[in-house]
C-alpha positions as CSV (number, residue, x, y, z in Angstrom):
1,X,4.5,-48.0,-9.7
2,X,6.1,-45.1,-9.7
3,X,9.2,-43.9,-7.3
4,X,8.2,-41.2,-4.7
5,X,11.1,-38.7,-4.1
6,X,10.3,-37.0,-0.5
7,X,11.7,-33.3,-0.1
8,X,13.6,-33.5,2.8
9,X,15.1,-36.5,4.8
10,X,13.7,-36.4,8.5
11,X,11.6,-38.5,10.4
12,X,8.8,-37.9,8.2
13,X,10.3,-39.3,5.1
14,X,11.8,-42.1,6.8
15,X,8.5,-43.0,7.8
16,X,7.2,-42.6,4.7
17,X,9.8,-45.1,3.1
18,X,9.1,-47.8,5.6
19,X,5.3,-47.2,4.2
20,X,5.6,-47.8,1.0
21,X,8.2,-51.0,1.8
22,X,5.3,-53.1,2.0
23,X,3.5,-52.1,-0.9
24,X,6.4,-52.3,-3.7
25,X,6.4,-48.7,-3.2
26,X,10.0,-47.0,-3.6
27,X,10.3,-44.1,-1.5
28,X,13.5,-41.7,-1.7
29,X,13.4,-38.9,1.3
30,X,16.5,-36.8,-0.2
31,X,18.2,-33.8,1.6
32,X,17.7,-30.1,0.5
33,X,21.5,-30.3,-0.1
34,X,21.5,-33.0,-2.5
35,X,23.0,-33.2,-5.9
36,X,20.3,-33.2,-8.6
37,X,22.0,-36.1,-10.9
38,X,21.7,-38.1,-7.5
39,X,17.8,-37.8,-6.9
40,X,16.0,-40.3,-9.4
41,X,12.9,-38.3,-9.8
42,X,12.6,-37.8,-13.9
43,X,10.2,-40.6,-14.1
44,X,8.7,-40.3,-10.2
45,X,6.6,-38.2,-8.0
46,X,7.7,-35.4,-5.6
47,X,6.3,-35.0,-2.0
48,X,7.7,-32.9,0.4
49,X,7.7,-34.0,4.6
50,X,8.4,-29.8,4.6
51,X,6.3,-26.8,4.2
52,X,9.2,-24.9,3.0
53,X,13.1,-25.2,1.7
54,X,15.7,-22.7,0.9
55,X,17.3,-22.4,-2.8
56,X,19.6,-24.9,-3.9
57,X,20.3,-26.6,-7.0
58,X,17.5,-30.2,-6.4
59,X,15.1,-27.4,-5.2
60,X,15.5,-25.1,-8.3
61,X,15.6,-28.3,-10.3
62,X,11.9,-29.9,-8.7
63,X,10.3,-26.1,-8.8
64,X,9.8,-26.9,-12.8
65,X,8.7,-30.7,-12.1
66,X,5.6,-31.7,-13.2
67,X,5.0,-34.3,-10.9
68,X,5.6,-32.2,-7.7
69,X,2.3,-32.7,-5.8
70,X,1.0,-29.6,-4.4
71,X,4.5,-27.7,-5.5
72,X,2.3,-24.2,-5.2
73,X,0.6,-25.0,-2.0
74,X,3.4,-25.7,0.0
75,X,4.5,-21.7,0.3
76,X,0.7,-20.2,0.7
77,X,0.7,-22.8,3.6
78,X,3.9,-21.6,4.9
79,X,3.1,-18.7,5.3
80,X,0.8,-17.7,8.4
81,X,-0.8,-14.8,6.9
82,X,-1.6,-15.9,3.8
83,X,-3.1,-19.5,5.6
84,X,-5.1,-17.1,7.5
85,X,-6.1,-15.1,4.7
86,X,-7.1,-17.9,2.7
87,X,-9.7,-19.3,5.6
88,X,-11.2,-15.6,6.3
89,X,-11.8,-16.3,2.0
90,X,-13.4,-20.1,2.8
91,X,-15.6,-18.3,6.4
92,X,-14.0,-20.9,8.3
93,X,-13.4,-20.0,12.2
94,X,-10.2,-18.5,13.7
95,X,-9.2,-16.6,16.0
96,X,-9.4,-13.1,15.6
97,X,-6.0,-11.9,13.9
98,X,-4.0,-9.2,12.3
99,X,-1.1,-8.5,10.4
100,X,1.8,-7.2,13.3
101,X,3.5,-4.1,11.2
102,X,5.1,-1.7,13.5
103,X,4.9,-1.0,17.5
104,X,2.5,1.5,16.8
105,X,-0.6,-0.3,16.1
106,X,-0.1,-2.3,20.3
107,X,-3.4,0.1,21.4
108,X,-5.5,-0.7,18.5
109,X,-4.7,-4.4,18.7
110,X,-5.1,-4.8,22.7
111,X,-8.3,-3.1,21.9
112,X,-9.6,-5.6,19.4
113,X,-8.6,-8.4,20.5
114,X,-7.9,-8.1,24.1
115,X,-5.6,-8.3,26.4
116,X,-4.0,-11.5,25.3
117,X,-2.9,-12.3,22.5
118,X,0.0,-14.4,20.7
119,X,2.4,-13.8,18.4
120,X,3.8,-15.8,15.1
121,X,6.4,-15.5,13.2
122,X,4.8,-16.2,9.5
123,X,7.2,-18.4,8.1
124,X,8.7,-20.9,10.2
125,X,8.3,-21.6,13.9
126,X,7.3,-24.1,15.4
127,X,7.3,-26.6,18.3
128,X,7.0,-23.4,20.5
129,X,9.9,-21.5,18.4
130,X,8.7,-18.2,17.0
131,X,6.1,-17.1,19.3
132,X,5.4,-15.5,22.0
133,X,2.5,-14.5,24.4
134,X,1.7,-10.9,25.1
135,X,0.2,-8.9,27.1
136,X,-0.1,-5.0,27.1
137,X,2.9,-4.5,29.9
138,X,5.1,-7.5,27.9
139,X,4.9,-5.5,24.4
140,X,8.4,-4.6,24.7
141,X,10.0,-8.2,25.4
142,X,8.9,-8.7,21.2
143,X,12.2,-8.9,19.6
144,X,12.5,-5.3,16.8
145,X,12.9,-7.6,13.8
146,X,9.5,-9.3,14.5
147,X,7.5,-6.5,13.1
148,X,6.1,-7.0,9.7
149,X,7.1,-11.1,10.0
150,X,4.8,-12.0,12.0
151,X,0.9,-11.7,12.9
152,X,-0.9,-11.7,16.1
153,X,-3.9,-13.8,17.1
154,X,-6.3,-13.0,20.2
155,X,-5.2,-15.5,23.0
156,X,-8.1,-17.9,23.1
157,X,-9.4,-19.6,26.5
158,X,-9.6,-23.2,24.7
159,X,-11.5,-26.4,26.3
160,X,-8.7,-29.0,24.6
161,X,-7.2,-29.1,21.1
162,X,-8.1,-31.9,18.5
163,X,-6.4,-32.3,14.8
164,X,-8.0,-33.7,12.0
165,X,-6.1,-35.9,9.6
166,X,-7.3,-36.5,6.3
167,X,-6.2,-37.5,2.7
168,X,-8.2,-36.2,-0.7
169,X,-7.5,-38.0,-4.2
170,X,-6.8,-37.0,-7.0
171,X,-10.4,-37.1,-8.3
172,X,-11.8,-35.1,-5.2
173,X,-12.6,-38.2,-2.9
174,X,-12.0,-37.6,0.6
175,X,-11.4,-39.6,3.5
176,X,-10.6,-38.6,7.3
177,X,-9.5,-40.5,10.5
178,X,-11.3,-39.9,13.8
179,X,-10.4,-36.5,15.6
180,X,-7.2,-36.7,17.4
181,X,-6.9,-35.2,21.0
182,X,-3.5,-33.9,21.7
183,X,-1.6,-32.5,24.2
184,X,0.8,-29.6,23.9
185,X,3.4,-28.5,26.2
186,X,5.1,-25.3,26.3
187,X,4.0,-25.1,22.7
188,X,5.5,-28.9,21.7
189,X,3.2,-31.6,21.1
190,X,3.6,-34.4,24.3
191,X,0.6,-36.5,23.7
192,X,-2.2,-37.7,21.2
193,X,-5.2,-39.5,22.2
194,X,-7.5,-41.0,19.0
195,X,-10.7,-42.8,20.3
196,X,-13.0,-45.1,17.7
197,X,-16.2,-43.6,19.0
198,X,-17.0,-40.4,16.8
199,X,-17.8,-37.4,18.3
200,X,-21.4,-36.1,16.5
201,X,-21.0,-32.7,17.0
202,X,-17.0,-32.2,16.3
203,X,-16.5,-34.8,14.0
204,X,-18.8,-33.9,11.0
205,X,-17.8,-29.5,11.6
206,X,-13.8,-30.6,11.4
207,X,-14.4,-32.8,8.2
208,X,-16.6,-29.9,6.5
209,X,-13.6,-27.7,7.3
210,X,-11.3,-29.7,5.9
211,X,-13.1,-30.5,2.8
212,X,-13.6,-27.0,2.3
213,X,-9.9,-26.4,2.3
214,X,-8.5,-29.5,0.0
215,X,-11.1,-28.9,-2.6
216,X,-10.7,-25.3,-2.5
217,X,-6.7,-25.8,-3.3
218,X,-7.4,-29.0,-5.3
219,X,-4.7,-30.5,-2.6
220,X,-3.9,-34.3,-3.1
221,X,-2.3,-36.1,-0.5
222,X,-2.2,-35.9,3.5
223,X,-3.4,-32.8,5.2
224,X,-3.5,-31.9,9.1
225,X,-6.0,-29.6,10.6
226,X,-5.2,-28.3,14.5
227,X,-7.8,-26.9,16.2
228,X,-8.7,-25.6,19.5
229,X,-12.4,-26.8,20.8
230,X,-14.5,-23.7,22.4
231,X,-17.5,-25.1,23.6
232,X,-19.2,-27.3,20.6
233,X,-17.5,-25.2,18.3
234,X,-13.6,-25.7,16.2
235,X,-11.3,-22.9,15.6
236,X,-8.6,-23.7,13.1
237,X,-5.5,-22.9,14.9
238,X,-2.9,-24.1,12.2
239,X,-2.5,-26.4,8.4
240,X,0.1,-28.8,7.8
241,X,0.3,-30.0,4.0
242,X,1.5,-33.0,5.1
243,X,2.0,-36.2,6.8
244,X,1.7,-35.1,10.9
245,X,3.1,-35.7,14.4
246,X,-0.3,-36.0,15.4
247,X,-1.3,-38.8,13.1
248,X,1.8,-40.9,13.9
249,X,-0.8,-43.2,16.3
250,X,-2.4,-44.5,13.1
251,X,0.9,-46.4,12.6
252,X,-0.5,-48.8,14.8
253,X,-3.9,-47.7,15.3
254,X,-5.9,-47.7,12.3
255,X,-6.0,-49.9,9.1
256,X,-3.9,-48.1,7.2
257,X,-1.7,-45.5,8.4
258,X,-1.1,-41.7,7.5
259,X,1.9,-42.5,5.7
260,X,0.4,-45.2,3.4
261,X,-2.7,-43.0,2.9
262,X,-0.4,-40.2,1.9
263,X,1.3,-42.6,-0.4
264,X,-1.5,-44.0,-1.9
265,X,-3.5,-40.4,-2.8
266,X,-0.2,-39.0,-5.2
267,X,0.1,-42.1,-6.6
268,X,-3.8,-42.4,-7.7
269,X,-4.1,-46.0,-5.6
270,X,-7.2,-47.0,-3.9
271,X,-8.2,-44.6,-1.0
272,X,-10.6,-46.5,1.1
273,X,-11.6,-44.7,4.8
274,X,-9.0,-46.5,7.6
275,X,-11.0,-48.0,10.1
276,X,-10.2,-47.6,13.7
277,X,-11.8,-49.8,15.6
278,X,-9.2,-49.2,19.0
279,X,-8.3,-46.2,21.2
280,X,-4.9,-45.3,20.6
281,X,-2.1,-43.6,22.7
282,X,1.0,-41.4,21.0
283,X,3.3,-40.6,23.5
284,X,6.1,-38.3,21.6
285,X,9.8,-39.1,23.4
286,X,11.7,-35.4,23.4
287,X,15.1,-34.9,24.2
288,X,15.2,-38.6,26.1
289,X,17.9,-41.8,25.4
290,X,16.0,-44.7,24.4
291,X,14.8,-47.1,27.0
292,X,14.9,-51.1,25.6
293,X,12.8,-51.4,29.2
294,X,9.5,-49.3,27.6
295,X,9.6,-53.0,25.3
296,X,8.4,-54.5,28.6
297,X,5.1,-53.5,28.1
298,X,3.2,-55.6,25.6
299,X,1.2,-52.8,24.0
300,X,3.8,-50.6,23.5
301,X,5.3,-50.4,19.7
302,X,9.0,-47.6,20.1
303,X,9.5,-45.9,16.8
304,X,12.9,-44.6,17.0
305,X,14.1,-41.9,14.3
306,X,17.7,-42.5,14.9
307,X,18.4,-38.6,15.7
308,X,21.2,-37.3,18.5
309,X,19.2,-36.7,21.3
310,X,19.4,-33.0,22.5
311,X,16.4,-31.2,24.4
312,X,14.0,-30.1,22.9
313,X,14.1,-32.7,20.5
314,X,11.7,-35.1,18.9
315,X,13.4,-38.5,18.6
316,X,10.7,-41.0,18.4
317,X,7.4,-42.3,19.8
318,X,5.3,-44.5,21.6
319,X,2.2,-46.2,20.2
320,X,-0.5,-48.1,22.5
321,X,-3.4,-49.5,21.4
322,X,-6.2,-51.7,22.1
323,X,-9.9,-52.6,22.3
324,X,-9.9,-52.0,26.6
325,X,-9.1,-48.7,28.0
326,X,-8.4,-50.4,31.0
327,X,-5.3,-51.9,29.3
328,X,-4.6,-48.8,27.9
329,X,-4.1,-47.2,31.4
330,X,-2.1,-49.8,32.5
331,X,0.0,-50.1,30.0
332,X,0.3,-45.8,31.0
333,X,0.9,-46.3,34.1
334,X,3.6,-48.8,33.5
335,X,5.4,-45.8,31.5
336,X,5.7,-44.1,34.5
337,X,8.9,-45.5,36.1
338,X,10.4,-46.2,32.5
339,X,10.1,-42.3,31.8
340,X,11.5,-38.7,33.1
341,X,9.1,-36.9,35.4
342,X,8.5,-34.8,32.9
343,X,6.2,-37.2,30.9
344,X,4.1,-38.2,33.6
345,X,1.8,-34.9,33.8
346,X,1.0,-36.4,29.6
347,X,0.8,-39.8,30.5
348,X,-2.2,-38.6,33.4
349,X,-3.5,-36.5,30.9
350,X,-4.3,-39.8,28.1
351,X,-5.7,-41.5,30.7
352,X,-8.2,-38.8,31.7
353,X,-9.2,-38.6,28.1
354,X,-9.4,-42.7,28.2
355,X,-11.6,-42.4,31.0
356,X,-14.0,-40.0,29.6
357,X,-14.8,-42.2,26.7
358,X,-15.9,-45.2,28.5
């Protein structure tokens, strides 16, 4: 088989490589700043564990490779308003949003969209970083340079927020895991909760959406959908062209895992639907020293990226899963102790959504 070169060298792409061990599958994350005569992709296929990279000599040199998957989609992804754009083209729910310009247009806005809203930097920002909430008496806290980089969404009174993961070939076929629960905090991503049982009314809308969206970009590969639930209804909240934080429970969770599936759609392998037949817990360890004592629990697998830990920072995860929810919340509650107090409002949080599927 071919050798997968993977545009950029974080957790992603490490996780990635450890995929395609198993398979015979050699996987190269590389570094933006890498030299060119270093990277052997000539003969391989390019993936990216990035939505977007700055100039530099392997970057100019992949921009012309013919075996970049989804080289092109990568930057209309990036790029908030032109992700919008593209599903106000496909009719597929969002919140209401413009294009932020110039102070000026703050009484036209508030008046179409209310008296909330949020603010996004287009390119970039993430985990909480390059946003900001606003209100009609807050306009001025908006830093001067973030008109006509970013857009503004109407601030949306959400029931709970699910992502979709899902993988289309190279021949159109499509596949999707169940719909993800998750858990954000101060706009970072604390905790997922996948359950077996599929939800009839959610489910099938979030796949059609999804579809909708690979086929329309002829995408191949991995592909993340976060969406905010309003009722029975999905808004699309945001698109990730890529293996996702939120799918990191499948590791563990599901037949074959996002990183495998990933793996197996650019390289034109087999792409059968993973079956889940377990609920799953992710619990996403930010800024906190690895604990050898979180092994003490049985159904707990660590993935550890190997990252300094600073705050703020994601450097690995939990995984729980199994057949009994009642295990499942034990296994949660005997997290407590082992983790910060900051974790434990997330850790109540799985078990609520545990709960509510039995």
């Amino acid at each position: 088989m071919k050798p997968v070169c993977v545009l950029g060298n974080g957790q992603l792409g490490r996780m990635l490589r450890q995929a395609g061990e198993p398979l015979g599958i050699s996987v190269f994350p590389v570094g933006l700043d890498a030299e060119p005569e270093a990277v052997p992709y000539q003969n391989g296929i390019i993936t990216a564990e990035i939505e977007r990279w700055p100039e530099t000599p392997l970057t100019r040199e992949l921009a012309h490779h013919t075996g970049f998957v989804n080289r092109d989609i990568f930057p209309l992804l990036a790029d908030r308003l032109t992700q919008k754009t593209l599903l106000d083209e496909l009719h597929l729910a969002t919140a209401p949003w413009q294009a932020l310009e110039n102070e000026e247009q703050w009484p036209d806005i508030f008046a179409k969209l209310g008296d909330f809203t949020i603010v996004k930097r287009r390119v970039g920002g993430y985990d909480g970083r390059g946003q900001w909430r606003i209100r009609p008496i807050g306009t001025v806290e908006l830093p001067t340079e973030a008109y006509g980089e970013c857009i503004v969404e109407q601030g949306i009174p959400f029931d709970g927020e699910v992502s979709l993961i899902g993988a289309r070939s190279r021949s159109g076929k499509c596949v999707f895991y169940p719909l993800t629960h998750n858990l954000h905090q101060d706009g970072i991503l604390r905790t997922s909760v996948a359950l077996p049982a599929i939800n009839p009314k959610l489910q099938p809308q979030a796949e059609q959406m999804l579809s909708a969206i690979v086929n329309k970009l002829d995408y191949v590969g991995v592909m993340a959908m976060e969406c905010f639930i309003v009722g029975d209804t999905l808004l699309i909240n945001e698109l990730a062209p890529r293996v996702h934080n939120s799918g990191h429970w499948t590791q563990n969770g599901a037949s074959i895992s996002q990183f495998e599936l990933h793996l197996r759609a650019i390289l034109d392998l087999p792409l059968p639907k993973p079956v889940v037949s377990s609920p799953s817990v992710m619990v996403n360890i930010i800024g906190t020293d690895v604990n050898p004592q979180w092994l003490s629990l049985p159904l707990v697998h660590l993935h550890w990226y190997d990252k300094e830990v600073r705050v703020g920072r994601k450097v690995g995860h939990l995984n729980l899963t199994d057949r009994d929810p009642a295990l499942l919340n034990q296994s949660l509650d005997g997290l407590m102790p082992l983790l910060p107090d900051e974790y434990h409002a997330a850790l109540e949080w799985g078990k609520q959504v545990l709960a509510a599927s039995e």
